[in-house]
N, C-alpha and C positions, 0 to 999 in steps of 0.2 A: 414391808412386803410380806412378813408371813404372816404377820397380825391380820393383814387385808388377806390372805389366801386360808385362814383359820375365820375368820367373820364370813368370806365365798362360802367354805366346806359347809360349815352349818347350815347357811340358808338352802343350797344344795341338798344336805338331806333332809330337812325339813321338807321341803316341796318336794320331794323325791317320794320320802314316808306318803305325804299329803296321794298323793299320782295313786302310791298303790293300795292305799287303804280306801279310796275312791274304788278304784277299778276293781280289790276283793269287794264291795259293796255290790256297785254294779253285778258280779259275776251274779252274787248270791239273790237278788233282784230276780235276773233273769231267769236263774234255777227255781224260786219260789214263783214265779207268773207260767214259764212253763207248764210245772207241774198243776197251777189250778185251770190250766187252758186244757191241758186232760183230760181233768175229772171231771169239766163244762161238758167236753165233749161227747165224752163216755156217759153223763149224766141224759145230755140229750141222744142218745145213744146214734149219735151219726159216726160214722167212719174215715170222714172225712180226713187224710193226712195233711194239717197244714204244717211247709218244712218254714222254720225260726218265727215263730208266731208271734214272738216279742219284740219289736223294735224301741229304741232309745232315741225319744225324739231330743231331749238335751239333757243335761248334767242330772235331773229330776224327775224327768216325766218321761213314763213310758205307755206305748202304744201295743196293745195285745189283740190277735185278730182271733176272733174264735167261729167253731163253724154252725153256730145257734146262738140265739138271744142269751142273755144269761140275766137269772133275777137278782137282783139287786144284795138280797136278803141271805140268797143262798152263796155267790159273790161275794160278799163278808165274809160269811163264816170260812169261805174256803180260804181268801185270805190272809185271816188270822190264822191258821193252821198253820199253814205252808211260812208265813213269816216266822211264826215260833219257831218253828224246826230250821228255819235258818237263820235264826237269831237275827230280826230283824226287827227290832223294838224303838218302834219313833212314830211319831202321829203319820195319818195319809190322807188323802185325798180320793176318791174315786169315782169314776162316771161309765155308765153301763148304755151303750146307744141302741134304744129299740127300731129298729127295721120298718116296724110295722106302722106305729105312730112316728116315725122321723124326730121322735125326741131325743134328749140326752137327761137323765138324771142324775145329778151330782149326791155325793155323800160326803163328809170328812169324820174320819176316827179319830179319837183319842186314847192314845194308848197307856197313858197314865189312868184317867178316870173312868176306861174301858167302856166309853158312851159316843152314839155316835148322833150326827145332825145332819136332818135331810134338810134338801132346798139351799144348798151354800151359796152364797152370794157368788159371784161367779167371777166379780169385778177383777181379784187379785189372783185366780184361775186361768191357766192356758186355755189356751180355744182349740180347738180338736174339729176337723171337717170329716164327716163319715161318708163314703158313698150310699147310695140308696138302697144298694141291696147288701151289705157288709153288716156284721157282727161285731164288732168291736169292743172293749171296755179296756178305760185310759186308769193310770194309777202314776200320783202324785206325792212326794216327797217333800214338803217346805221348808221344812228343819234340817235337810240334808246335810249342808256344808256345817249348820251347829254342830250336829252329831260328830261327822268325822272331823270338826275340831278338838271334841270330846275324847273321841278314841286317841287321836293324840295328845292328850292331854301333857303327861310326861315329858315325851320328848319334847313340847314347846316349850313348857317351863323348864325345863334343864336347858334346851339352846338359850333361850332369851336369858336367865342366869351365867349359861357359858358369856353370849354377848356382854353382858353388863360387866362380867369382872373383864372382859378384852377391854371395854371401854375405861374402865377404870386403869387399868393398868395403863393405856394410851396416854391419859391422862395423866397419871405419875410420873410417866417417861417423857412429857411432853414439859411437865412441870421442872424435873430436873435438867433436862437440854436448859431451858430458860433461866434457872438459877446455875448453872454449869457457865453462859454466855453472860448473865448478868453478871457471874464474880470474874471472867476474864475482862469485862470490860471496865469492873472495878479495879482491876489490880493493873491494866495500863492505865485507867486515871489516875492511880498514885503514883507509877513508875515516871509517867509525864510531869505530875505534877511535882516531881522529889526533882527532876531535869530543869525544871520552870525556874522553879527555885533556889537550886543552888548557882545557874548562872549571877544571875546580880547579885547572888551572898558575896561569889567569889569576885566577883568584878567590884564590890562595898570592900573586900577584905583587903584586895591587893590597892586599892586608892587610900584607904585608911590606912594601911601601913607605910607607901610612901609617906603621906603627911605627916605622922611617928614619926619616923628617920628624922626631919628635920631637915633632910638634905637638899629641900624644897623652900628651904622657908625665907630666901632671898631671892626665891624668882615667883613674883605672883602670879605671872599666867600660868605658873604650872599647879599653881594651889587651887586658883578659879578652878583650873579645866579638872582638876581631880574634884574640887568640890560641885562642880557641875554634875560629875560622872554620877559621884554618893545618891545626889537630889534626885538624878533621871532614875538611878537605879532604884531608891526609895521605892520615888513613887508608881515603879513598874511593879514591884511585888506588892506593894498597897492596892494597885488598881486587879494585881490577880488575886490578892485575899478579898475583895469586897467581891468580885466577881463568884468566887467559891462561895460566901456566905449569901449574896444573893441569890443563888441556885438552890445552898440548904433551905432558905428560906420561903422558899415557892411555891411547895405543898399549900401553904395555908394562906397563901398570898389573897385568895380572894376576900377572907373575913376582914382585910387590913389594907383594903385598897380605899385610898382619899379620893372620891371621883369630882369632877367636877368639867363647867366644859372647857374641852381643850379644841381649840383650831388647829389642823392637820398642818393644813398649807403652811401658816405659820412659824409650827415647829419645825417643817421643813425645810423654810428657809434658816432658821437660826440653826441648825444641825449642819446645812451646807457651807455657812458663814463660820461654825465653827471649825470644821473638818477643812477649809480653805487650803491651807497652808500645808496639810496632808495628798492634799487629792491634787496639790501643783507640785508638789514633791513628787507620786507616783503618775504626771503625766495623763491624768484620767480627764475624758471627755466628760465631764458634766454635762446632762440635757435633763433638766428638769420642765415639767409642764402641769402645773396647778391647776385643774379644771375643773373641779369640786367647785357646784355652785354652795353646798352648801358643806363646808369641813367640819361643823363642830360635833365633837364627840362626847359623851358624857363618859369622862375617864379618870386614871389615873397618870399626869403628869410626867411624873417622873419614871414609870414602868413605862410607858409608850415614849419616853423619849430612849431607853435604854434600847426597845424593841427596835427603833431605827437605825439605832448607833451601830446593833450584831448583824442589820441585815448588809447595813452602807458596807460597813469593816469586812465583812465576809465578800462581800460583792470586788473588795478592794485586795485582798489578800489572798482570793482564788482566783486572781484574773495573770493574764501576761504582758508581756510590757506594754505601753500607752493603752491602759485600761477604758473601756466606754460604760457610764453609767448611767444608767435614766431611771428618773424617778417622778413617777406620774400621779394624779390621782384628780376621780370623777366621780361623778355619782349615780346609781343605779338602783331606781325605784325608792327606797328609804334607807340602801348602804352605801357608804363614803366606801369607796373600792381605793386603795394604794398598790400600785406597783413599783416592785424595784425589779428592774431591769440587769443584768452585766452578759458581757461579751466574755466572760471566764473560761476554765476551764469544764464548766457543764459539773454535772452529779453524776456518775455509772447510774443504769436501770435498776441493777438487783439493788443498789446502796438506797435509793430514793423511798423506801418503805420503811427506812430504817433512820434516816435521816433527822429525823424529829426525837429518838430516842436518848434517855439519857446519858450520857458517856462514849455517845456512839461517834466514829470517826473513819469519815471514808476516807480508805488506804490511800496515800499517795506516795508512798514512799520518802525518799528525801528530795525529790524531782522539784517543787516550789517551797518547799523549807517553811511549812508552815506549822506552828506551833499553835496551842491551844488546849483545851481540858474536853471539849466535845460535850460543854456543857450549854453551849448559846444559843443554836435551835432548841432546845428543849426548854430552855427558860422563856422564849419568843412565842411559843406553840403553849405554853401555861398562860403568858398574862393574857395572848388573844383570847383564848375561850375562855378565859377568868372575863374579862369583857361581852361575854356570848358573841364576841365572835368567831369566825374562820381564817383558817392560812393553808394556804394551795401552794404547791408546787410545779413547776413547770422545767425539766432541764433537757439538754443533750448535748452530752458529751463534747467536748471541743468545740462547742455554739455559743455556750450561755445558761442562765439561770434564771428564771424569773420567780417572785416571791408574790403573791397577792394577796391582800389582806381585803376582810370584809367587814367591817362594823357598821349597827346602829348609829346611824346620824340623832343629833337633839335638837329635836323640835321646839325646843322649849323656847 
């Protein structure tokens, strides 16, 4: 907030300075046309009082009424005069309208090369209407706004300087929020993952030491079921070591992808046939609908079979009881489009931008007891656009979730 009221102030007097270094122009303008609408007059010795003889037809061009013709030649030199002494030093333009012939003659000065050019193209010149019996003679500006960028010269470059280091500092402060949030997010991914871990060590520990005792060793169902416990438990911290090391390894996933084609529909069905006995366990409504005329993908295997497994499992493990799941897929234009569908608990609004990040995990509290490393969407969201393609988001809250994935079909 005071970064953006420190970035206001500036432009503020920037434009502010800009206002009145215009309008001391102007003044001195007016002061210098007056005075040579005088000496016109005094010249043509008429007595004529005209009261503000100077009008400002726009930010550059002014209108001087005088009460005789004025020559062109003498009209310069008074000019130059009157600018010098009021330090008005920039090129002009000028046009002197005779009465007599109803012409207008233009001039432009140069006040570098102190030369001037009659007959000016008129093309890029204001147009000026004189009545028929009036006196007039117009004076033009074109370099105006250059100049009084000039005169401020300083103060621009010192704002624009003040801006850049605002920006920069923005920038720092922006940088450190980010590694401020990325090392909290590191250090619950370790906290979780030290939790992960030591359940099945300690659930390995206390089934190994029964079977030590020996006090076991004449009832076999109690040996099975411990030796059952060891197996499950194994391979539950196997399947979250390969899972961590597939994540470390993701960065560079794309130089080391095996592609080849893979049939969507296919995989689909072998993922549902395998997850079978899971998904009748959690009471889940399977509706699956294959529509893909054409599923084959030029891919990698076994990343797009993993990419199904985080979306199914998460669809499974954010849902409430008798879970509904659908899993669709069609074709649009030259992408095989998949959808996974759930009836879950939805994503929060603020969370869904964040969703894809790595380590990131929307709070649920202990409400559905769901464990994980908050590393799955963000592996999911690597190998698709390691594939060129896309994944969309769709959720609300206490409705559901939808995932949609885009890829290049092969035509091959």
């Amino acid at each position: 907030m005071t970064l953006a009221a420190l970035v206001w102030l500036q432009i503020y007097w920037v434009r502010r300075s800009y206002l009145l270094t215009d309008e001391q122009f102007n003044n001195r303008v007016n002061l210098a046309l007056n005075s040579v609408a005088n000496q016109i007059n005094l010249y043509n010795k008429d007595t004529l009082n005209i009261i503000d003889p100077v009008q400002q037809v726009s930010s550059n061009y002014f209108l001087v009424n005088v009460a005789g013709t004025a020559d062109p030649d003498h009209l310069q030199n008074l000019l130059l005069i009157e600018f010098d002494h009021f330090n008005i030093n920039l090129d002009f333009n000028f046009a002197v309208y005779d009465c007599f012939l109803d012409s207008i003659q233009w001039r432009s000065y140069n006040m570098r090369t102190h030369s001037n050019l009659e007959s000016v193209e008129q093309v890029n010149l204001p147009k000026i209407k004189m009545a028929p019996d009036s006196h007039k003679f117009a004076v033009y500006f074109p370099t105006k706004n250059i100049y009084i960028a000039r005169q401020l010269g300083v103060m621009i470059y010192s704002s624009i300087g003040i801006l850049i280091v605002i920006g920069f500092f923005v920038y720092i402060v922006f940088v450190i929020f980010k590694q401020k949030k990325l090392s909290e997010m590191k250090t619950d991914f370790i906290n979780n993952m030290t939790h992960e871990f030591k359940t099945p060590i300690a659930t390995i520990q206390v089934s190994s030491d029964s079977l030590l005792r020996g006090t076991n060793a004449t009832n076999p169902e109690k040996v099975t079921t411990y030796a059952n416990i060891i197996r499950d438990e194994t391979d539950r911290l196997k399947g979250q070591v390969e899972q961590i090391l597939r994540i470390a390894m993701v960065d560079n996933v794309k130089n080391k992808l095996i592609k080849e084609p893979v049939d969507f529909n296919q995989m689909i069905r072998d993922i549902a046939d395998n997850m079978l006995v899971r998904i009748e366990n959690a009471r889940c409504k399977l509706d699956i609908h294959l529509d893909a005329k054409n599923p084959i993908v030029l891919g990698d295997r076994g990343h797009l079979v993993n990419v199904l497994y985080n979306l199914v499992d998460n669809a499974l493990k954010y849902s409430k009881e008798n879970p509904y799941l659908r899993i669709r897929t069609y074709n649009k234009k030259s992408k095989l489009v998949v959808e996974i569908e759930d009836h879950g608990i939805g994503i929060p609004k603020e969370a869904q931008k964040h969703i894809f990040e790595k380590f990131f995990r929307v709070p649920t509290g202990n409400v559905h007891n769901v464990k994980g490393f908050g590393l799955g969407l963000s592996y999911v969201k690597k190998i698709i656009e390691s594939h060129n393609g896309k994944i969309h988001l769709h959720s609300i809250p206490g409705k559901g979730t939808t995932f949609t994935i885009y890829l290049k079909t092969n035509n091959v």
